[in-house]
C-alpha positions in Angstrom: 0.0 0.0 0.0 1.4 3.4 -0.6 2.3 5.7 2.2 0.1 8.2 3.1 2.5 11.3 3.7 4.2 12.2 0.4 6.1 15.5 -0.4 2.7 16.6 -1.8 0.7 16.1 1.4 4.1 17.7 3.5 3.0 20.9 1.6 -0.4 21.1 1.7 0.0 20.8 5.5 2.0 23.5 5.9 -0.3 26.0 3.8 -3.0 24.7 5.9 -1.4 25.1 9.0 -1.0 28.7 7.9 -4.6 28.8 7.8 -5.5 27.4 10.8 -3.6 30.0 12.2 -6.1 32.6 11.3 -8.9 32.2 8.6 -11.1 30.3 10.0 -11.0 30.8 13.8 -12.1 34.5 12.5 -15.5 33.1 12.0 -18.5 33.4 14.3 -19.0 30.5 15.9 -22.7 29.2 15.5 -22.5 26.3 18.1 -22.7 26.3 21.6 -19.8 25.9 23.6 -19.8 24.0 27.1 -20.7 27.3 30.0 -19.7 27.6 33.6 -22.4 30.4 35.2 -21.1 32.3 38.2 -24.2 34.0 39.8 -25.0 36.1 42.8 -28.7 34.4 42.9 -30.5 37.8 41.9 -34.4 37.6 40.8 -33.2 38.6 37.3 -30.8 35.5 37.5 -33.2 33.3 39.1 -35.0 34.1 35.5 -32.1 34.1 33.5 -30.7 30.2 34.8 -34.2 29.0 34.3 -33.8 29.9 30.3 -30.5 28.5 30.5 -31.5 25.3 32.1 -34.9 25.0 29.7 -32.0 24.6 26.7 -31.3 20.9 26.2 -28.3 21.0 24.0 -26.5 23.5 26.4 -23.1 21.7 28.3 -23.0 23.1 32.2 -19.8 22.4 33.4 -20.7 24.1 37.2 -22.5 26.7 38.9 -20.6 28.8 41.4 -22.4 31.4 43.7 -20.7 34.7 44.3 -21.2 37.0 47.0 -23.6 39.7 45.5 -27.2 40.5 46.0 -27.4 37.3 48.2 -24.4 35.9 50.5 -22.8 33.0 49.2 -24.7 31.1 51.8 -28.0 32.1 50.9 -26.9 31.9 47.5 -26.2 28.1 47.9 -29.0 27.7 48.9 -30.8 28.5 46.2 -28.9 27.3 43.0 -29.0 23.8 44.9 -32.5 23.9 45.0 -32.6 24.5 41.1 -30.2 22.2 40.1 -32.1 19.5 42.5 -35.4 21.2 40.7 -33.8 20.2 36.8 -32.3 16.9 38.3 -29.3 18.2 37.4 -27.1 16.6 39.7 -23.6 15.5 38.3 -23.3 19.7 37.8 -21.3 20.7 40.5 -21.9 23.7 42.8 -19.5 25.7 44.7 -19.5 29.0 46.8 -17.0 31.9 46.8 -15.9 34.2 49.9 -17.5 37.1 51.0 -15.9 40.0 49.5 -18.3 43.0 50.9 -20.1 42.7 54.2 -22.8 45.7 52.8 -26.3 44.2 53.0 -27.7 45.2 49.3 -31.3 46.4 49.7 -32.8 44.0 47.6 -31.2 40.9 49.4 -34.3 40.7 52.2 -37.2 40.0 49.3 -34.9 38.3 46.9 -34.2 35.7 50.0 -37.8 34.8 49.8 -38.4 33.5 45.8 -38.7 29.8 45.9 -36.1 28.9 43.4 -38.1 25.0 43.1 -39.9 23.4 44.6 -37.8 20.1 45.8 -35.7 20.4 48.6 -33.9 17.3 48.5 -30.6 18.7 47.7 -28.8 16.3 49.6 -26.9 14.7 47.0 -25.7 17.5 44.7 -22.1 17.5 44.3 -21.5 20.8 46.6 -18.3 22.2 47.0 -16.8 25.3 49.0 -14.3 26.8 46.9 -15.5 28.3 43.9 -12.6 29.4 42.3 -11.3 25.7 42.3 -14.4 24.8 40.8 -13.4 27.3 38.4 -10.3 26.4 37.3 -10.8 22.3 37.6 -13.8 23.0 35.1 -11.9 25.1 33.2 -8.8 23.4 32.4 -10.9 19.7 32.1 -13.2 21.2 29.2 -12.0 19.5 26.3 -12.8 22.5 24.7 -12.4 25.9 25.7 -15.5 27.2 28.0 -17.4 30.2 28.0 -17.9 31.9 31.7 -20.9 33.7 32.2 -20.8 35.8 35.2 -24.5 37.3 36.4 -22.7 38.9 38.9 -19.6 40.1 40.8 -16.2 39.4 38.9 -14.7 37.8 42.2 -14.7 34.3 42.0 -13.4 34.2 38.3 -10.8 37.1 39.6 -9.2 34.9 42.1 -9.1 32.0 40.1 -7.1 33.8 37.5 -5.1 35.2 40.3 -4.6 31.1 42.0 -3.8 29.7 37.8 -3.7 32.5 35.4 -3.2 29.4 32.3 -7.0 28.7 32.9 -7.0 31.7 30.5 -6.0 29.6 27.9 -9.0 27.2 27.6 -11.5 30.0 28.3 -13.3 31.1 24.8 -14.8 34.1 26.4 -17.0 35.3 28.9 -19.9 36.9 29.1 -20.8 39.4 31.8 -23.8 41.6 32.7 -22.9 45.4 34.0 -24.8 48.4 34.0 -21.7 50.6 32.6 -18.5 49.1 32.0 -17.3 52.3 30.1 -18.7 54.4 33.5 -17.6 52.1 35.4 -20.7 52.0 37.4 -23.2 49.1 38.0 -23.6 47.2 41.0 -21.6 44.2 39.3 -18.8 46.5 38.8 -18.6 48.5 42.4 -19.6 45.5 44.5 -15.9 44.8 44.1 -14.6 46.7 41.8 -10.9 45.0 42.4 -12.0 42.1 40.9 -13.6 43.4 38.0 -10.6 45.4 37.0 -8.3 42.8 37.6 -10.8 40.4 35.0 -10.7 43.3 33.1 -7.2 43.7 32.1 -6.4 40.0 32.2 -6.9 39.1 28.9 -9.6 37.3 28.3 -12.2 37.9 25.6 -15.4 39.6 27.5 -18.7 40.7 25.8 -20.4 43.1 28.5 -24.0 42.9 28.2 -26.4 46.0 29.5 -30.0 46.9 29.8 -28.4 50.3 28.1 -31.2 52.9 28.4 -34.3 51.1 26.8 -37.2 51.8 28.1 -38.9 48.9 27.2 -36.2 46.7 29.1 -38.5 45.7 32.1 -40.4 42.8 32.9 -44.3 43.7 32.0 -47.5 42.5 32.9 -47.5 41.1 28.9 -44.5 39.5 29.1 -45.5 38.0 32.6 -48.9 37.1 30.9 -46.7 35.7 28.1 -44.5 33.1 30.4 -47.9 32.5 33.0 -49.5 30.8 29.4 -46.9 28.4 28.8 -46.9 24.7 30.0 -44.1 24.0 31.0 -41.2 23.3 33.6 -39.2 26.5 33.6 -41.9 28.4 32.9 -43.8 27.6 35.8 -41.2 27.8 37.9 -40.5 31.1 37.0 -44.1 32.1 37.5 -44.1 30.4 41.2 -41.3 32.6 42.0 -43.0 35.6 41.3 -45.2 34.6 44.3 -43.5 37.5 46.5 -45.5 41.0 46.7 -42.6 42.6 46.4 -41.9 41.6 42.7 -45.7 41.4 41.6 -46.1 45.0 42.3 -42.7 45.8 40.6 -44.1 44.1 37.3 -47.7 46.3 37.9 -45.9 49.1 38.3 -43.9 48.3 35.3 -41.0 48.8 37.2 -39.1 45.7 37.2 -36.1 46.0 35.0 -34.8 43.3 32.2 -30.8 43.0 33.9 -29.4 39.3 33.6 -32.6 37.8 31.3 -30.3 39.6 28.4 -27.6 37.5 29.2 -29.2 33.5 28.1 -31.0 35.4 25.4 -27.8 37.0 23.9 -26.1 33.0 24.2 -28.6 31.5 22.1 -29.5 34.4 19.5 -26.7 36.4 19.6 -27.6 38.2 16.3 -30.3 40.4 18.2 -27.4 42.2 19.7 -24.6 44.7 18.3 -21.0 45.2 19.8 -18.3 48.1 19.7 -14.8 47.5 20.6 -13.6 49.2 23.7 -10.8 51.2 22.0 -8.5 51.3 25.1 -9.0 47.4 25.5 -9.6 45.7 22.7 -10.5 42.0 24.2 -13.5 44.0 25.4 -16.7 44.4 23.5 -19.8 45.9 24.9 -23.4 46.3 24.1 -24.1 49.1 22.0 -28.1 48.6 20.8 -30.8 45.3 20.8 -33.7 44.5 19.6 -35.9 44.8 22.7 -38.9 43.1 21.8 -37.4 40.6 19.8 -35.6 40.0 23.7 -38.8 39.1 24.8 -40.2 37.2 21.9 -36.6 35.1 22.3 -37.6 34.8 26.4 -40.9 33.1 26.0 -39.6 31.4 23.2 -36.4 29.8 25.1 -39.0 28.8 28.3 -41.2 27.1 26.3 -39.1 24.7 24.8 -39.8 26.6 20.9 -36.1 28.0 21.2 -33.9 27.5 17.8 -30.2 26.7 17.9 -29.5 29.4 15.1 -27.0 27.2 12.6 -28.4 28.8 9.9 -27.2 32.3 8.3 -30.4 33.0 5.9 -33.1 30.6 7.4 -34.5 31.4 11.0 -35.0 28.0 11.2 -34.5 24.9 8.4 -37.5 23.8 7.1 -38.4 19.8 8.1 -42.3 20.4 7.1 -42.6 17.1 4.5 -44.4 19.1 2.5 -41.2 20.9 1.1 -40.0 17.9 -0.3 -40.5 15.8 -3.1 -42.2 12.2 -3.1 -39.3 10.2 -3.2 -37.3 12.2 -0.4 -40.6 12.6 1.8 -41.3 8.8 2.3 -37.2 8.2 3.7 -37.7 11.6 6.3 -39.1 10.5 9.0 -36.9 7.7 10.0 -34.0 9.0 8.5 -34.3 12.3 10.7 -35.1 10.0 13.6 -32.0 7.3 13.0 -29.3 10.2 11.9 -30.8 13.3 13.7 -31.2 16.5 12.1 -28.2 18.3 11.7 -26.9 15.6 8.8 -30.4 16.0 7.4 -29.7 19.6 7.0 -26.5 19.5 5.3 -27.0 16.5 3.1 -30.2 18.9 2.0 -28.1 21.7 1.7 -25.2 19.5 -0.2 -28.0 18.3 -2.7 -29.5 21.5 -3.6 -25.8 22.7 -4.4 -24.7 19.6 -6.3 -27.5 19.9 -8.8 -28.8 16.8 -8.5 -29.2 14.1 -5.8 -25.8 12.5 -6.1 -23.9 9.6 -3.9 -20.6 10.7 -3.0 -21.8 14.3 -2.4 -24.0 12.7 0.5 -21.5 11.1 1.7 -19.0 14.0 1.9 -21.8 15.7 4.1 -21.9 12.7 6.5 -18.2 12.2 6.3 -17.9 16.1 7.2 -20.6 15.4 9.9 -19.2 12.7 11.6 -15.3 14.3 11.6 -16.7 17.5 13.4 -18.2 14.7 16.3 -14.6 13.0 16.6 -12.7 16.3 16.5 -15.2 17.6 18.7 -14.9 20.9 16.4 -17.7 23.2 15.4 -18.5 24.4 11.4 -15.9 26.9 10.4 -13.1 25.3 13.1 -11.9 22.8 10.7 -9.3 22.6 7.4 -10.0 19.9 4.9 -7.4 18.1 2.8 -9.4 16.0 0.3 -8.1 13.3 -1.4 -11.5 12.9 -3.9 -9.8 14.8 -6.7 -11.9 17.4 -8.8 -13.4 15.0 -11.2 -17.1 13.2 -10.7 -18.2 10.9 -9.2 -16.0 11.2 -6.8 -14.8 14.6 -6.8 -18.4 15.4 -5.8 -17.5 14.1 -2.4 -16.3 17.4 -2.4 -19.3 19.6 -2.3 -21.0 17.5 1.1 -17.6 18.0 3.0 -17.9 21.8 2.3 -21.6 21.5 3.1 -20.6 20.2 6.1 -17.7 21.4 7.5 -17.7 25.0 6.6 -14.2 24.6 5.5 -14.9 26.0 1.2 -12.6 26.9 -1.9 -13.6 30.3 -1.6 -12.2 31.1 2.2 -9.5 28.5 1.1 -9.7 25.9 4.0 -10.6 23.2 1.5 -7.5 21.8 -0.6 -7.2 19.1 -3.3 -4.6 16.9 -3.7 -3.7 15.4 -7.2 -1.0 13.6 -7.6 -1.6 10.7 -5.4 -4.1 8.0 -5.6 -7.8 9.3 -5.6 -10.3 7.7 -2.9 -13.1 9.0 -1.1 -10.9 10.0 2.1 -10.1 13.2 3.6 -7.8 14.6 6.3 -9.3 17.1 8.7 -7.1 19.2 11.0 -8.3 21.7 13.6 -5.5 23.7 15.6 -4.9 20.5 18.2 -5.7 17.0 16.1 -5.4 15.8 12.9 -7.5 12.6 11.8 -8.2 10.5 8.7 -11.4 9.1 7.2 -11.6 7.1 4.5 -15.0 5.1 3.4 -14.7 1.6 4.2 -13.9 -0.7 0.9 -17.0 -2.6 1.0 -19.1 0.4 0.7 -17.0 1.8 -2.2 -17.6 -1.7 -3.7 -20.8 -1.8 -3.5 -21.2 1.6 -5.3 -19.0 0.7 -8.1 -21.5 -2.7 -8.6 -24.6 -0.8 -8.0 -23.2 1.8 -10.9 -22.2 -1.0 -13.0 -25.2 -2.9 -13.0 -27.3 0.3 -13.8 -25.1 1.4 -17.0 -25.7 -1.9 -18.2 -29.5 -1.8 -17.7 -29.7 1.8 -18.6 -26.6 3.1 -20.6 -24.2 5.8 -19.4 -26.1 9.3 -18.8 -28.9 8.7 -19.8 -32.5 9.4 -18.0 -32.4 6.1 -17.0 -29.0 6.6 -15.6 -29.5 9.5 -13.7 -32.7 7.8 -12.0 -30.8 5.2 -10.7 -28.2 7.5 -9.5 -30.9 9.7 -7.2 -32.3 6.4 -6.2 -28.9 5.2 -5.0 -28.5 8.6 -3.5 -31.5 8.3 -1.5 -31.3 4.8 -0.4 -27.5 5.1 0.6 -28.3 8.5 2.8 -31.1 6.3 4.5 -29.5 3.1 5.0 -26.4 4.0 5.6 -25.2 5.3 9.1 -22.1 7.3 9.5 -20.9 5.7 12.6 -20.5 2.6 10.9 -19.4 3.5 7.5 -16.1 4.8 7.5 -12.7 3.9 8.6 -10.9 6.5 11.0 -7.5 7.1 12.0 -5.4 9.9 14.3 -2.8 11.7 12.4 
C-alpha cells in the first residue's frame, strides 16, 4: 500500500497550517460551547438560569455562587434547589468568599423566591471553593468554555489570580454590568478589584447591559406571556413571582430586564450589536438590541420553541414534509429519527448545491458530519485536505464535506490533492488534532456494482441513468449510518 505522507501532502500541511492559524478561527462561531455560570442568585438571574437550564443542547460544566445581592450562603441555597429542581445533579456547585459585608437592599425580598420546589438537595455534588471549581472546570473542558458571570467578577478574579493558564482554555465570557465604560453598575462597584483585575487579564469579555431602553423591564405582557406556557421552567419562573414585592414591581412596570439579556444574547446572539472598547480591545460591549425581539426570544427559550440558530439565511430549516418531493418525503421520518437532524440539513443543503441528488456528495456531508463529532470541532473550526480529486463521481465528495464542514474553496480551508491515488478520504485538521477518514472498501464496492449494474440496464447518462443514481442517493443516505461506514485514524 502506498504511504500516506508524500512530499505533496508535507506541503499542503503546511499551507494549511498557515490557515489554521487565522482564517477560519475568525468566524463566528454558530454552536454552543460548554458554560460555567457564576451568579449572585439575583431575581433577574433566578429568570435568567431558568432559560438557561430550559436549553437541552446547552453543556453546564458548574455553577458557582458569588457573594452579590445574596451571600454566598444564601446563594447556595438556592442554585442547589434549582439544580435539584432540573435533576441536574452530576453539575457541581460551589460557593465563593464574602468580599463585601454591605447588605444590598434588595437581598431581604430576593431571600424569599422559591427557586423549586424540591428540597432534596442532599446529594448534589456541593463544593466550598468556587474558584477551584473554576479552574478544575476550566482546564478539564475539552474544549475551551465560555464563563458567564450574572454577577460580581470575584470568583473568576481569584481563580485567575490562584492559575492564570485557565485563560488559555476560556473562549470568552460573558458578563452583565450596568456601565462598564462608566464604570458603574452594582456588578462592577460591588468589588470593583475584581472586576478590573478580570478586566485587564486578557480574556475575551462581551459586556451585556439593559443600556437605556425603556422597554427593558419585565411587564405584565411578558408575565402574561411566560404564565400561558406549559411548562417546567416556565412555571417555575411564575411560582417565583409569588413574592408582593416583585408582583407590584411588574404592575408598576417597574421591574427592569438585567441578567434575562444574558441567556437570550447565548442563544441568539444576532439580536445584539458590539463596539470594541478602543482602550482594551479584548473588550466588546453592548451598543443597541432588539428589545422586543428580547422578549419574543424569552418566551420562546422557556417554552421549549427556542432555535439553535446554525443557519445564516433561514430562521429555522425547514423539516415540514411538505417541502420535499415524493421520493425524499417517504425516507424523512426515519432517517431524521436514526441520523438526527443536523446531517439532514446539510446533506439537504449539499443536494441542492450539487445539482442533482448525487452519492458521493452525500456522503462528503456525512463524512464532514461525523469528523466535526470526533474532533469535537464546530463548522468553520476545521481545514480539509481531500483526497477525492476534482473530477465526478468522486470529486463530488467534495461539495457535502464543504456543506458540512464550513471549511470552502472560496475562504481557502478546503484543498485538493492530485498527484496521489484518488479515494473517497479526507484529512481534517483543527488547531490540536489531525485525523483521517476514509470510506470503508466494502461500501465503495458496493457503489461501483450498483453503478455498473445500472449502465448496463440503462446506458451511461442517460434518464435512466440518472434515475438510478438519485435512487442510490437516497437509499445510501437512509440506509447508511455514519458511525458505521467509515474507517478512522489519528494523524
Amino acid at each position: 500500500m502506498k504511504p500516506f505522507f508524500n512530499n505533496s501532502r508535507i506541503y499542503v500541511l503546511i499551507i494549511l497550517s498557515f490557515f489554521l492559524s487565522g482564517i477560519i478561527y475568525a468566524q463566528e462561531n454558530k454552536m454552543l460551547s460548554p458554560v460555567i455560570i457564576d451568579t449572585d442568585c439575583a431575581m433577574d438571574d433566578f429568570r435568567a438560569l431558568s432559560m438557561f437550564f430550559s436549553v437541552n443542547e446547552l453543556n453546564i460544566k458548574a455553577i458557582t455562587v458569588v457573594d452579590g445581592i445574596l451571600s454566598p450562603n444564601q446563594g447556595m441555597k438556592k442554585a442547589s434547589q434549582l439544580l435539584s429542581f432540573y435533576n441536574k445533579k452530576n453539575i457541581p456547585v460551589a460557593k465563593g468568599k464574602i468580599v463585601n459585608t454591605t447588605i444590598p437592599v434588595h437581598r431581604k425580598y430576593s431571600f424569599k423566591i422559591q427557586w423549586g420546589n424540591i428540597s432534596d438537595t442532599n446529594s448534589l455534588l456541593k463544593k466550598d471553593d468556587a474558584s477551584s471549581v473554576l479552574i478544575s472546570s476550566i482546564l478539564q473542558s475539552e474544549v475551551p468554555v465560555t464563563v458567564i458571570c450574572l454577577g460580581p467578577l470575584s470568583n473568576l478574579a481569584e481563580a485567575l489570580t490562584i492559575n492564570p493558564a485557565i485563560k488559555a482554555n476560556i473562549k470568552n465570557v460573558i458578563w452583565y454590568n450596568k456601565n462598564y465604560k462608566k464604570h458603574t453598575g452594582f456588578n462592577f462597584t460591588r468589588d470593583s478589584a475584581s472586576a478590573n483585575y478580570v478586566c485587564n487579564s486578557g480574556v475575551e469579555i462581551k459586556i451585556l447591559s439593559k443600556l437605556n431602553n425603556e422597554y427593558a423591564y419585565f411587564d405584565t405582557t411578558l408575565f402574561q406571556s411566560i404564565k400561558n406556557i406549559n411548562s417546567k421552567s416556565a412555571q417555575n419562573v411564575v411560582q417565583g413571582f409569588q413574592i408582593p414585592y416583585f408582583l407590584n414591581k411588574i404592575n408598576e412596570g417597574n421591574l427592569p430586564l438585567f441578567d434575562d439579556l444574558v441567556p437570550v444574547y447565548y442563544i441568539y446572539p444576532e439580536l445584539f450589536d458590539f463596539e470594541y472598547d478602543l482602550q482594551n480591545p479584548k473588550i466588546q460591549y453592548v451598543v443597541n438590541y432588539d428589545m422586543n425581539a428580547v422578549k419574543e426570544k424569552m418566551v420562546k427559550i422557556l417554552s421549549g420553541s427556542y432555535i439553535i440558530n446554525k443557519q445564516i439565511v433561514f430562521e429555522s430549516f425547514p423539516l415540514l414534509p411538505g417541502f420535499y418531493r415524493s421520493d425524499v418525503k417517504e425516507r424523512m421520518e426515519k432517517t431524521i429519527s436514526d441520523y438526527g437532524e443536523l446531517e439532514w440539513e446539510f446533506c439537504v443543503l449539499t443536494n441542492e448545491i450539487h445539482g442533482h441528488l448525487g452519492i458521493y456528495s452525500i456522503l462528503g456531508a456525512k463524512m464532514g458530519l461525523k469528523a466535526m463529532e470526533v474532533l469535537n470541532a464546530n463548522r468553520d473550526e476545521i481545514v480539509v485536505q481531500t483526497y477525492a480529486g476534482n473530477q465526478p463521481p468522486l470529486g463530488c465528495l467534495n461539495d457535502g464535506l464543504q456543506v458540512s464542514t464550513g471549511a470552502t474553496f472560496g475562504h481557502g480551508t478546503i484543498a485538493s490533492v492530485k498527484d496521489t491515488l484518488l479515494m473517497p478520504a479526507a484529512i481534517f485538521m483543527t488547531k490540536k488534532d489531525t485525523i483521517r477518514i476514509k470510506l470503508k472498501d466494502e461500501y465503495i464496492h458496493r457503489i461501483q456494482e450498483d453503478i455498473n449494474n445500472g449502465i448496463v440496464q440503462y446506458g451511461m447518462l442517460t434518464s435512466g441513468y440518472w434515475k438510478l443514481i438519485r435512487s442510490l442517493g437516497i437509499k445510501y443516505w437512509a440506509e447508511w449510518d455514519r458511525n458505521k461506514i467509515f474507517e478512522i485514524s489519528e494523524e
